[in-house]
Each structure stands twice: as C-alpha cells, then as structure tokens.
BALOBA-1460 file (C-alpha; in Angstrom, 3 decimals):
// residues 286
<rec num="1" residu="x" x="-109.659" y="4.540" z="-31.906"/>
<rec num="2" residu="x" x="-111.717" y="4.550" z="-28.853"/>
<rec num="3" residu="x" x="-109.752" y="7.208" z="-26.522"/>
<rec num="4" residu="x" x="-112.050" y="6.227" z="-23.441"/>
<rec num="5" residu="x" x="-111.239" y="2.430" z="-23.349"/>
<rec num="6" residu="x" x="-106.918" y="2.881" z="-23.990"/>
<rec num="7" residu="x" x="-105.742" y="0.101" z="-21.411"/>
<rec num="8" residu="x" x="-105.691" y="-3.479" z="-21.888"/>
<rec num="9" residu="x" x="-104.049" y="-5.385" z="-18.828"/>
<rec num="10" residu="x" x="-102.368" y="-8.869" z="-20.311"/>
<rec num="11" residu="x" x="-101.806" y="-11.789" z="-18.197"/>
<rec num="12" residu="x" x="-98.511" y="-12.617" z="-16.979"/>
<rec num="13" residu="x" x="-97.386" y="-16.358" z="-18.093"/>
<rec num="14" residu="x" x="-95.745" y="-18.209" z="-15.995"/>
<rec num="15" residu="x" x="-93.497" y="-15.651" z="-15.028"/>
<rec num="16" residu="x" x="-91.482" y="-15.445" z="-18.229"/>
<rec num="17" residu="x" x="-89.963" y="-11.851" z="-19.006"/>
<rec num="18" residu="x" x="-90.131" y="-9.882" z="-22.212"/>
<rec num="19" residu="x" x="-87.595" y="-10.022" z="-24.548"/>
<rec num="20" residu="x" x="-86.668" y="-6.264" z="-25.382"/>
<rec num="21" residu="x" x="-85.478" y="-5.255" z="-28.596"/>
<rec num="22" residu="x" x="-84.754" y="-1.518" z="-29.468"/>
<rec num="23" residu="x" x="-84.460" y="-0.356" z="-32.971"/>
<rec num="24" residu="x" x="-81.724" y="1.682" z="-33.468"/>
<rec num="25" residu="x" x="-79.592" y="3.818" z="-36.066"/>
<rec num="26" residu="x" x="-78.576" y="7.568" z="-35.485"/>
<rec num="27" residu="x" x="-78.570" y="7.814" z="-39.236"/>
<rec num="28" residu="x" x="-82.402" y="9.102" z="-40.376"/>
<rec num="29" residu="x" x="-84.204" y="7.622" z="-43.079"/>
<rec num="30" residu="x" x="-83.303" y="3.659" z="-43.172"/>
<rec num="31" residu="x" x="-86.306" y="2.925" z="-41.997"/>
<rec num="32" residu="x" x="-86.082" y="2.514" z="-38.713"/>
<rec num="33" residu="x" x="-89.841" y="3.517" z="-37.731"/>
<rec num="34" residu="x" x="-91.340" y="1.702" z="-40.571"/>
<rec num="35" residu="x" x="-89.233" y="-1.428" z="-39.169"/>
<rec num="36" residu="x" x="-90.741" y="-0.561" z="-35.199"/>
<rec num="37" residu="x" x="-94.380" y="-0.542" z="-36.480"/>
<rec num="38" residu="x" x="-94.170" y="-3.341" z="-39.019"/>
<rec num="39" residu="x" x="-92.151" y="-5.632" z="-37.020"/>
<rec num="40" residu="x" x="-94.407" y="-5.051" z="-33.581"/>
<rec num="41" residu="x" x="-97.357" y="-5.619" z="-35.937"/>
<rec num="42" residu="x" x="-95.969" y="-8.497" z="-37.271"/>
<rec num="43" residu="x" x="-95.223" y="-10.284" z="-33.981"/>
<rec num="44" residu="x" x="-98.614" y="-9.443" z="-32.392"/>
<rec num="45" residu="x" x="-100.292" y="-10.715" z="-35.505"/>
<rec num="46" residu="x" x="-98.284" y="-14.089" z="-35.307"/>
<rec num="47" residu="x" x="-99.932" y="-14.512" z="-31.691"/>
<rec num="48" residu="x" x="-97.017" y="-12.581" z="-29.183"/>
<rec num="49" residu="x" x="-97.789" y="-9.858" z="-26.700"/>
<rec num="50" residu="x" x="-96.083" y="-6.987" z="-27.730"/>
<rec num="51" residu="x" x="-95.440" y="-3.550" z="-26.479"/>
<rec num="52" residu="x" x="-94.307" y="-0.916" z="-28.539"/>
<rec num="53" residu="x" x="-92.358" y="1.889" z="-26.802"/>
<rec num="54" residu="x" x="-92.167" y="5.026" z="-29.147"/>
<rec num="55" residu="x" x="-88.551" y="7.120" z="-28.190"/>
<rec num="56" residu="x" x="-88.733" y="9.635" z="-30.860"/>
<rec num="57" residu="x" x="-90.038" y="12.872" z="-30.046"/>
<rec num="58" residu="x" x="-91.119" y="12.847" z="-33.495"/>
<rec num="59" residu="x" x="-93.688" y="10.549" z="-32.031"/>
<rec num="60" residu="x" x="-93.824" y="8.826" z="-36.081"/>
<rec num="61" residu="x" x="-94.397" y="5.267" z="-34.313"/>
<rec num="62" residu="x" x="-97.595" y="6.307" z="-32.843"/>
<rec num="63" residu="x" x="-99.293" y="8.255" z="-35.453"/>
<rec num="64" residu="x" x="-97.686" y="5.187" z="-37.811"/>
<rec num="65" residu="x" x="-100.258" y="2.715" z="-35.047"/>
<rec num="66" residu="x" x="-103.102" y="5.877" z="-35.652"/>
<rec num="67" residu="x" x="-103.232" y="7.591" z="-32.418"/>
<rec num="68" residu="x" x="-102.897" y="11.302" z="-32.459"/>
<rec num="69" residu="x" x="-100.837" y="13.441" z="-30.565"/>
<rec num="70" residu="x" x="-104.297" y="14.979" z="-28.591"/>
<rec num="71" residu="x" x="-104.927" y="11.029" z="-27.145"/>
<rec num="72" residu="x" x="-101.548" y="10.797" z="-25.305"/>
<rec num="73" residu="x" x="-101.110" y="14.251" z="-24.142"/>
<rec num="74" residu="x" x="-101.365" y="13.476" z="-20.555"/>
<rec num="75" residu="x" x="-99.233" y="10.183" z="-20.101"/>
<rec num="76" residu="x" x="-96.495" y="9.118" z="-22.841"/>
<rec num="77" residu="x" x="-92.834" y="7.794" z="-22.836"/>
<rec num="78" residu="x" x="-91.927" y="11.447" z="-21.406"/>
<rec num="79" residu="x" x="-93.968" y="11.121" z="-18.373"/>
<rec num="80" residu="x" x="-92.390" y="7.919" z="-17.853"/>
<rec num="81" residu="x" x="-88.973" y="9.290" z="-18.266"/>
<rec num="82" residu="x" x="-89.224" y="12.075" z="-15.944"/>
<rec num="83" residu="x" x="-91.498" y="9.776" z="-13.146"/>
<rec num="84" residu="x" x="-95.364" y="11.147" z="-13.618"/>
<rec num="85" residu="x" x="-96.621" y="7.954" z="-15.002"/>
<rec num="86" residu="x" x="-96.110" y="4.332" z="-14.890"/>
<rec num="87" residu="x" x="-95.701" y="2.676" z="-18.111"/>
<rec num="88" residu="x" x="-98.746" y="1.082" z="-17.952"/>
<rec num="89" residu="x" x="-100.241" y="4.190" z="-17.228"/>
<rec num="90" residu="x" x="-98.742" y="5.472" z="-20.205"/>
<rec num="91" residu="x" x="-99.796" y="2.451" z="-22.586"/>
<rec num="92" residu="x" x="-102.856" y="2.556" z="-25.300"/>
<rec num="93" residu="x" x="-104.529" y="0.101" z="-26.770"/>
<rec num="94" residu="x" x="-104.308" y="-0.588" z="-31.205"/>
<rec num="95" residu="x" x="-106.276" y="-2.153" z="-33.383"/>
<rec num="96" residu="x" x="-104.211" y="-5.556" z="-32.428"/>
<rec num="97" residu="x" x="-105.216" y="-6.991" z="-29.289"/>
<rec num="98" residu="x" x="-102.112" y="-7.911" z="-29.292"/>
<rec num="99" residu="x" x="-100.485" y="-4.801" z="-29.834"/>
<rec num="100" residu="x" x="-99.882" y="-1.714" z="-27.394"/>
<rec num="101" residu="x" x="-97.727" y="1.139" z="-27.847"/>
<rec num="102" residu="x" x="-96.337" y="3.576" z="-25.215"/>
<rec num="103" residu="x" x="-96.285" y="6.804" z="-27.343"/>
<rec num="104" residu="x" x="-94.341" y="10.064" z="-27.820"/>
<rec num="105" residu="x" x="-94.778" y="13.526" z="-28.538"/>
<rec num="106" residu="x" x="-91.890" y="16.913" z="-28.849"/>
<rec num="107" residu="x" x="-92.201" y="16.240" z="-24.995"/>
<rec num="108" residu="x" x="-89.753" y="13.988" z="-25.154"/>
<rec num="109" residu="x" x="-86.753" y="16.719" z="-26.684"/>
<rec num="110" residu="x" x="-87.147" y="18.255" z="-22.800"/>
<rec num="111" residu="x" x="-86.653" y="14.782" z="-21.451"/>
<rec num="112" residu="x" x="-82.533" y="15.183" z="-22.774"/>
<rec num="113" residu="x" x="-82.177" y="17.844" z="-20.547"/>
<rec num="114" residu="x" x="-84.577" y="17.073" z="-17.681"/>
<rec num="115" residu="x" x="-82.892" y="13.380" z="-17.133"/>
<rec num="116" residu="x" x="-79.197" y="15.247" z="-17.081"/>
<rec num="117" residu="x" x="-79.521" y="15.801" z="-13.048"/>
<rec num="118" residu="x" x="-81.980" y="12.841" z="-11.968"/>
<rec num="119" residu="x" x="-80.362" y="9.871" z="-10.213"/>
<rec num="120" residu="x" x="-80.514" y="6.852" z="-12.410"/>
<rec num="121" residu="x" x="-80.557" y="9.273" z="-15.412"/>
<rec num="122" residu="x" x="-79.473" y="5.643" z="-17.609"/>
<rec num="123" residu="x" x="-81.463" y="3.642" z="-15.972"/>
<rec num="124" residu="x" x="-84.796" y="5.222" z="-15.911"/>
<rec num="125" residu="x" x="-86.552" y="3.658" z="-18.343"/>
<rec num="126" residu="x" x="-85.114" y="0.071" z="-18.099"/>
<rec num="127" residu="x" x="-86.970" y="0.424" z="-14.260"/>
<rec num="128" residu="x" x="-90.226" y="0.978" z="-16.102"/>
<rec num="129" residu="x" x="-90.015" y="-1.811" z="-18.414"/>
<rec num="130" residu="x" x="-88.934" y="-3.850" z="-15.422"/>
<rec num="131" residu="x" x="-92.785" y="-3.386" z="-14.057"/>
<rec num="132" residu="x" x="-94.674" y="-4.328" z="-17.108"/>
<rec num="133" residu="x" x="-91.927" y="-6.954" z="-18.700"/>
<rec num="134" residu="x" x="-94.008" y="-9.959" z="-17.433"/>
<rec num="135" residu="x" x="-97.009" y="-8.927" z="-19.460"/>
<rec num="136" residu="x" x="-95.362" y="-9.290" z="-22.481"/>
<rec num="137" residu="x" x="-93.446" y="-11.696" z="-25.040"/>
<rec num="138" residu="x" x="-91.608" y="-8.700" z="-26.859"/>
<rec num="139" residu="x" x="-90.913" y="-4.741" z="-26.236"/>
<rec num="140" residu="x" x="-89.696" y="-3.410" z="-29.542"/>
<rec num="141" residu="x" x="-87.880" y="0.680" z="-28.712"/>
<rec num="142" residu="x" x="-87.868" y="2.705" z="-31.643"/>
<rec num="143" residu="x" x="-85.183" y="5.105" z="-30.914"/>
<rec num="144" residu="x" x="-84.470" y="8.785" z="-32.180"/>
<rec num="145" residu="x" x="-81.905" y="9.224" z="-34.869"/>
<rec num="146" residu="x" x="-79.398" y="10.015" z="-32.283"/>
<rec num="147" residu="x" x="-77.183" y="9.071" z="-29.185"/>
<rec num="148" residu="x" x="-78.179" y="11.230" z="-26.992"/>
<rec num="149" residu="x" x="-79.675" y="10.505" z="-23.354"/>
<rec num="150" residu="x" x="-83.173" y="8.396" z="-25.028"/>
<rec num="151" residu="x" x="-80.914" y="6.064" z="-27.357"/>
<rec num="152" residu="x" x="-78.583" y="5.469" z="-23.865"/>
<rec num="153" residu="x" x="-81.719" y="4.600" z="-21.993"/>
<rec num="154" residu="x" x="-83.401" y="2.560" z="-24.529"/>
<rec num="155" residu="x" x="-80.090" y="0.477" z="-25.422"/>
<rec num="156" residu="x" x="-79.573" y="0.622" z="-21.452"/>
<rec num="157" residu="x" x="-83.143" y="-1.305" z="-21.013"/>
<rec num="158" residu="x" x="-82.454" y="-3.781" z="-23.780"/>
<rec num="159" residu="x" x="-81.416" y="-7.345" z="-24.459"/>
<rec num="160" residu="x" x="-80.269" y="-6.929" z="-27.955"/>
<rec num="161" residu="x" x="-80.593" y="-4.026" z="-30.384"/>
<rec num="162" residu="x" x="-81.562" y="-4.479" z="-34.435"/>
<rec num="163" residu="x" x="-79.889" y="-2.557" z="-36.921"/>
<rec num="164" residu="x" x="-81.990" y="-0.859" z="-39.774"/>
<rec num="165" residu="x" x="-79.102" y="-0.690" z="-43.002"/>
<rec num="166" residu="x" x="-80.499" y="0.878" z="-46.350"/>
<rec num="167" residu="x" x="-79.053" y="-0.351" z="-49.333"/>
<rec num="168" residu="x" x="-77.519" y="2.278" z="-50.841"/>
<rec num="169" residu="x" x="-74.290" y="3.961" z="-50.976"/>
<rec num="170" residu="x" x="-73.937" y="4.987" z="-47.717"/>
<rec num="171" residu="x" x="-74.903" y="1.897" z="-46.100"/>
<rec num="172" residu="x" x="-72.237" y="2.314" z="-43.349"/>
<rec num="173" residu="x" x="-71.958" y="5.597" z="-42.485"/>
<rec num="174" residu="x" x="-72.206" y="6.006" z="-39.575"/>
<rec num="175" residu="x" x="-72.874" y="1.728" z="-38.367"/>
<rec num="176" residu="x" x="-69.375" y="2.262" z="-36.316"/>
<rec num="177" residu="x" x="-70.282" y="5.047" z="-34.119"/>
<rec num="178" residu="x" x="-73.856" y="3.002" z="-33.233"/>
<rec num="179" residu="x" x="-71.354" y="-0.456" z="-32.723"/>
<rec num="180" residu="x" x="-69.062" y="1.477" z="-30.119"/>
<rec num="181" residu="x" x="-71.704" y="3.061" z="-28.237"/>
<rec num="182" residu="x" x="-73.440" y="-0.541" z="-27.719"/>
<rec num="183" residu="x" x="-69.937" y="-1.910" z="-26.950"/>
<rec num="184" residu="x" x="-69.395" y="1.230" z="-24.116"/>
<rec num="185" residu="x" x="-72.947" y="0.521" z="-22.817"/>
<rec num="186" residu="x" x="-72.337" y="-3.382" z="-22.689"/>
<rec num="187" residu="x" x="-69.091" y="-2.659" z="-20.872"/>
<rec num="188" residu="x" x="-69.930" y="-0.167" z="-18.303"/>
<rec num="189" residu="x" x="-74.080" y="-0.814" z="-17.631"/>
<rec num="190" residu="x" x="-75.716" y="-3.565" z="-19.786"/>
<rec num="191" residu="x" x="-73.720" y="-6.347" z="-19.964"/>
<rec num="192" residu="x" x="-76.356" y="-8.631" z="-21.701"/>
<rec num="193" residu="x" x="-76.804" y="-6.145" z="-24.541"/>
<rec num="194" residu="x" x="-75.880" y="-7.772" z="-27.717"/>
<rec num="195" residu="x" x="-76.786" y="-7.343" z="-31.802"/>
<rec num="196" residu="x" x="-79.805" y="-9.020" z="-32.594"/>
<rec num="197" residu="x" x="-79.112" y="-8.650" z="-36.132"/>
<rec num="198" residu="x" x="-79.121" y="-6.418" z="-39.415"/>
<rec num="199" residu="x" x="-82.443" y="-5.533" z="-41.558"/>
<rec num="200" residu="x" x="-81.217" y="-4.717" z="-44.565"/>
<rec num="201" residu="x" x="-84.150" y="-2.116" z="-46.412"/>
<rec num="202" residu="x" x="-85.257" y="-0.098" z="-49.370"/>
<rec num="203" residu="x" x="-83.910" y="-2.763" z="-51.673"/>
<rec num="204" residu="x" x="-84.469" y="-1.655" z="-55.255"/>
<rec num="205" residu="x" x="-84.103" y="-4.979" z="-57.100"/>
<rec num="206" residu="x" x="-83.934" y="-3.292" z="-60.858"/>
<rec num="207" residu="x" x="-81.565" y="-1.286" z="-59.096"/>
<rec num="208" residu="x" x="-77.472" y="-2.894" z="-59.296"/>
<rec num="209" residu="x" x="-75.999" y="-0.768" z="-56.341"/>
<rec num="210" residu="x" x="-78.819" y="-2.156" z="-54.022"/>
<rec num="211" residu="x" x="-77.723" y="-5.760" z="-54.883"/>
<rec num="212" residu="x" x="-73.571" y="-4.995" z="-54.110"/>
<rec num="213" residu="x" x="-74.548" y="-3.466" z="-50.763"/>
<rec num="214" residu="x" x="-76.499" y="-6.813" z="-50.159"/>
<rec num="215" residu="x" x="-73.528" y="-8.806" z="-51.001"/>
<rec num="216" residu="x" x="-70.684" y="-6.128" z="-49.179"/>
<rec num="217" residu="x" x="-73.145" y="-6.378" z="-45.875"/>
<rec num="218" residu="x" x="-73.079" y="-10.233" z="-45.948"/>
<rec num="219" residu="x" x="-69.556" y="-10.938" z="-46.137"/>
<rec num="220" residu="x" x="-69.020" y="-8.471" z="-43.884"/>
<rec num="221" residu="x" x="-71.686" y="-9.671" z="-41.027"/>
<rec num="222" residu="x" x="-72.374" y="-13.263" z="-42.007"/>
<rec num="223" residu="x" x="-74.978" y="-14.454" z="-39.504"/>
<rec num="224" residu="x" x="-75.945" y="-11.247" z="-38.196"/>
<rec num="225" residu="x" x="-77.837" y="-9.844" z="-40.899"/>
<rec num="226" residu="x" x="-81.696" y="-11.420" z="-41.259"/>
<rec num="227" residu="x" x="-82.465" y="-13.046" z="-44.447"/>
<rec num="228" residu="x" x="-85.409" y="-11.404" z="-44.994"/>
<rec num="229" residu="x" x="-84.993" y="-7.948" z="-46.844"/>
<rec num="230" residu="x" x="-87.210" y="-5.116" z="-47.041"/>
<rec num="231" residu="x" x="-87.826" y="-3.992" z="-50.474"/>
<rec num="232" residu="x" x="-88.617" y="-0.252" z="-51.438"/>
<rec num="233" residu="x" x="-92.497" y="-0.631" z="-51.959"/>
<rec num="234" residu="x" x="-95.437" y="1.840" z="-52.143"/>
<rec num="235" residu="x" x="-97.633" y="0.018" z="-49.956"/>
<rec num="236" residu="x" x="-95.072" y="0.862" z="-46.895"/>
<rec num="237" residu="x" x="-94.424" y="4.509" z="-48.064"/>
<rec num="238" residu="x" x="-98.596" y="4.633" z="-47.775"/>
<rec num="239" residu="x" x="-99.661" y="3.283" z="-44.700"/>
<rec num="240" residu="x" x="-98.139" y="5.529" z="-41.851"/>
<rec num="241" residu="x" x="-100.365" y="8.151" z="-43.426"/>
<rec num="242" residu="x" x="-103.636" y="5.796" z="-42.815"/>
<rec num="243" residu="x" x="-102.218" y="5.537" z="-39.476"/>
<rec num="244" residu="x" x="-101.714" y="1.802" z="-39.998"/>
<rec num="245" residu="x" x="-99.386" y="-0.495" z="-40.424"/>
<rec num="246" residu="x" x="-98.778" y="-2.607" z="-43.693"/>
<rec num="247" residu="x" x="-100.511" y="-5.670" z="-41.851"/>
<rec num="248" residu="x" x="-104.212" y="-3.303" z="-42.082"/>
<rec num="249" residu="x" x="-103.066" y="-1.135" z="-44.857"/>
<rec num="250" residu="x" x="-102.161" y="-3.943" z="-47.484"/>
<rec num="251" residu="x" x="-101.800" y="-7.641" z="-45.833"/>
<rec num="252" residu="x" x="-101.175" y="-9.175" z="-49.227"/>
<rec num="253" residu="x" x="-98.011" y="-6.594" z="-50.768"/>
<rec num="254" residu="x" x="-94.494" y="-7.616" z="-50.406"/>
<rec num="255" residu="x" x="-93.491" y="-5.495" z="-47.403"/>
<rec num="256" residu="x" x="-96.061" y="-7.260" z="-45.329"/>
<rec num="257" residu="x" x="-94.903" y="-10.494" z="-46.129"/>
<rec num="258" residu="x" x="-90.783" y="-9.361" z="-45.612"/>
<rec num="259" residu="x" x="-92.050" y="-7.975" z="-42.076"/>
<rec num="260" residu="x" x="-93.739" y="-11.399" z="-42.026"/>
<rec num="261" residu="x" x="-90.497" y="-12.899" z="-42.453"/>
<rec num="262" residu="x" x="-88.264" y="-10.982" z="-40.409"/>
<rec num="263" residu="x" x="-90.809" y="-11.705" z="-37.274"/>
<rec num="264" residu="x" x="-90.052" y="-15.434" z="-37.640"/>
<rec num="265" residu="x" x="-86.618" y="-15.002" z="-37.896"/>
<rec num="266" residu="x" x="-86.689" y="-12.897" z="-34.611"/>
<rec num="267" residu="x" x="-88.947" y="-15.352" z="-32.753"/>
<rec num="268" residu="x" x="-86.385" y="-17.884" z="-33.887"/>
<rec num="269" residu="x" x="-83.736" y="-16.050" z="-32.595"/>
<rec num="270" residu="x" x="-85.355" y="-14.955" z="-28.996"/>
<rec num="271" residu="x" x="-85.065" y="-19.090" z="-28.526"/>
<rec num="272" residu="x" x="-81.538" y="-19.402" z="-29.505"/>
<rec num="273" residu="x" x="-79.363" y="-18.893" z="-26.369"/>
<rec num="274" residu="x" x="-77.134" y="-15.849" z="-26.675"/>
<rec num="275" residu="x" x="-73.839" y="-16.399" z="-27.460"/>
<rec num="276" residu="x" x="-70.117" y="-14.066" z="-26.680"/>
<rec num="277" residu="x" x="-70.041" y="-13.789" z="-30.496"/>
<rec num="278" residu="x" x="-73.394" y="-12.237" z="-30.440"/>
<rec num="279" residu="x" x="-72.068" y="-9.153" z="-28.344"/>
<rec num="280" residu="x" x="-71.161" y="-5.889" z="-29.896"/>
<rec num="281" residu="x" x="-67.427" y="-6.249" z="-30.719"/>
<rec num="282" residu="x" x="-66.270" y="-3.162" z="-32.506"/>
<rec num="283" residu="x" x="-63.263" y="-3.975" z="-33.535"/>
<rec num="284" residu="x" x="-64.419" y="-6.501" z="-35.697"/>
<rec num="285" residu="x" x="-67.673" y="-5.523" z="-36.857"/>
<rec num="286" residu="x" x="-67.353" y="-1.291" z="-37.056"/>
C-alpha cells in the first residue's frame, strides 16, 4: 500500500446518507471480522461506496484490508473517539477504490476509559459518521467482542446491526444478552436501530450438528436470518494473513461467492423500508 497517497475524497450523491451497519457479537470467534472485511469487500466490489470502521482494538479488520499498525499510528478510530481527528482524517485508502477503512490499534482499550467522563460519551462516534455519511452508500462497524463503551457507540451510530451465529453447539450463548442491549439502546438513544439479520457461519456440511443449528436458527428467526451461509473454508482461514480479503485472495472459492451472496441480500434489504417487526424485541427473539 502506498502510505503517502491514504485519502480518497468520494462524491456525495444527491444527498443520500449511508446506510450503517455494525457487526456485532460479544461472543469471539463466529466470525465476526472475517464477515466486516468480506462483506465491505463484497459491497465495494458490486459498485457501493463503502467505509469500513474497525472498533476492535485488536485492529484484525485492518491488517485483514493489509495495512499495518505503523500506517495508522497517528489518526485511527481512537483519535476519532477521543476528538484529535476527523474521520476522514482518520480514513485510508485499499486496494478497492471503492473501499476505505477507518482503522484500529490497542489505542482503542484506553478509549473505554477515556470516553467515561466526556460529554456525549454514546454519541461520539455516531457525530463522526454524521460528517462523512454522505460520501458513502454503506459503513459496515466491526465491533469488539464485548459491550463495553465501543459496542454502545457503534450500535449507538447505527441503523441496523448483523448478527454473526456459528453453527455449532453453542450457537446461542450468549445472542440474548447482545438482543437486550440493542433493545435498551433502541429504547433510551437509537430509536431506528433494528436487526438487519443473522449470518449464519463455519458451516461444516459433512458435519450433522452444523445442519440442526441451521434448522433450530430458522424456525426460531424466520426472516431474519440471510440465506446465504458461510461455510468453514480454507481460503477464508488464509487470506487475513495476505492481508486481503477473499475477493483478492481467492475470487473463485466458496466463501467469496457466500460473501457474494450475503452482499445482495443486504443491498436488497437497505431498499426494503424498515418495519416495527424488524426492531430488536427481546422477548421474542432472546
């Protein structure tokens, strides 16, 4: 990547606001990263501005899109947090022209505590997507595996939030906390937050246990869950450590074309006019 030339201004068009998605599950390894890259990659390569905005002091989203911890040192999603930067200011170019990414480092584990005094602590980085949302057709949030202060802000600056469910045995653990917090958030400071929908991943299809969870998740969520499932595959495991997604790293293998998938099905749903039914309701979906 070419660290002198990061920034890439995009057109506004027409006015129309981003749509802003966060990925979310407190529960670690269901692949919610692989899901932030792939499906960001996914849209941009379908023709949609997107802007990636990595959450996770674990920074995985960025070195998953190549750029190294050394390129963003001096403007990331902590600087934005805390006030230094402006998003754009904070936002580097990828190998899609259609793709940016606002990136994190360990910085971000001293945003939890810095934000606990600010004003606006909830609101802080819904007021910097609010700057740059004209310049895009999606922001995807790839949250930590938490609830802490960075999941609160990223749900906070959200339309809807998309669920990342393994298929294994325990599918739900832990679904009913992530449900109630949304249903808090929509109640007392997003009121147009509301499930996008469940990815179901690392389907094993020799494996029996993988299809029952398929079937339990279904019946349970009906409409909610995408059709497109994301299959345990090599090709995915491979290409965060070639800093690339699975669009670059293997455009032809299986998880490409279920990320594929599941962008269509989330540009189908961005035009679909949300519904009540589409808010988090605990008490029938935890």
């Amino acid at each position: 990547m070419n660290v002198h030339a990061k920034r890439r201004t995009f057109l506004p068009q027409g006015g129309k606001m981003a749509k802003t998605i966060c990925i979310a599950n407190q529960k670690g390894g269901v692949g919610k990263t692989t899901t932030s890259v792939n499906l960001s990659s996914a849209l941009a390569s379908l023709g949609k501005r997107v802007l990636l905005i990595d959450m996770d002091p674990q920074g995985n989203a960025s070195s998953g899109l190549g750029i190294k911890r050394y390129e963003s040192q001096d403007a990331n999603s902590y600087h934005v947090l805390i006030g230094e930067k402006t998003l754009t200011e904070a936002t580097q170019k990828t190998s899609n022209p259609n793709l940016q990414v606002s990136t994190a480092n360990p910085d971000l584990v001293g945003a939890e505590i810095e934000l606990v005094d600010m004003p606006q602590r909830e609101y802080r980085l819904k007021q910097a997507i609010a700057t740059v949302a004209d310049q895009y057709d999606f922001v995807i949030i790839d949250c930590p595996p938490s609830l802490g202060l960075l999941t609160l802000n990223s749900l906070n600056a959200a339309d809807s939030f998309l669920v990342p469910l393994q298929c294994e045995y325990y599918a739900l653990e832990g679904l009913s906390q992530l449900l109630n917090t949304a249903g808090l958030i929509k109640k007392n400071l997003n009121p147009q937050l509301h499930i996008e929908g469940i990815v179901l991943t690392m389907f094993d299809i020799r494996n029996n246990l993988s299809h029952q969870v398929v079937t339990e998740i279904k019946n349970h969520f009906g409409e909610k869950v995408f059709n497109a499932i994301i299959p345990r595959n090599v090709r995915l495991s491979e290409a965060p450590s070639h800093g690339q997604s699975i669009f670059e790293y293997d455009s032809k293998s299986i998880g490409a074309v279920r990320y594929l998938e599941l962008a269509r099905e989330v540009i189908a749903r961005s035009e679909v006019k949300v519904t009540p039914e589409m808010a988090p309701q605990t008490e029938q979906m935890a």
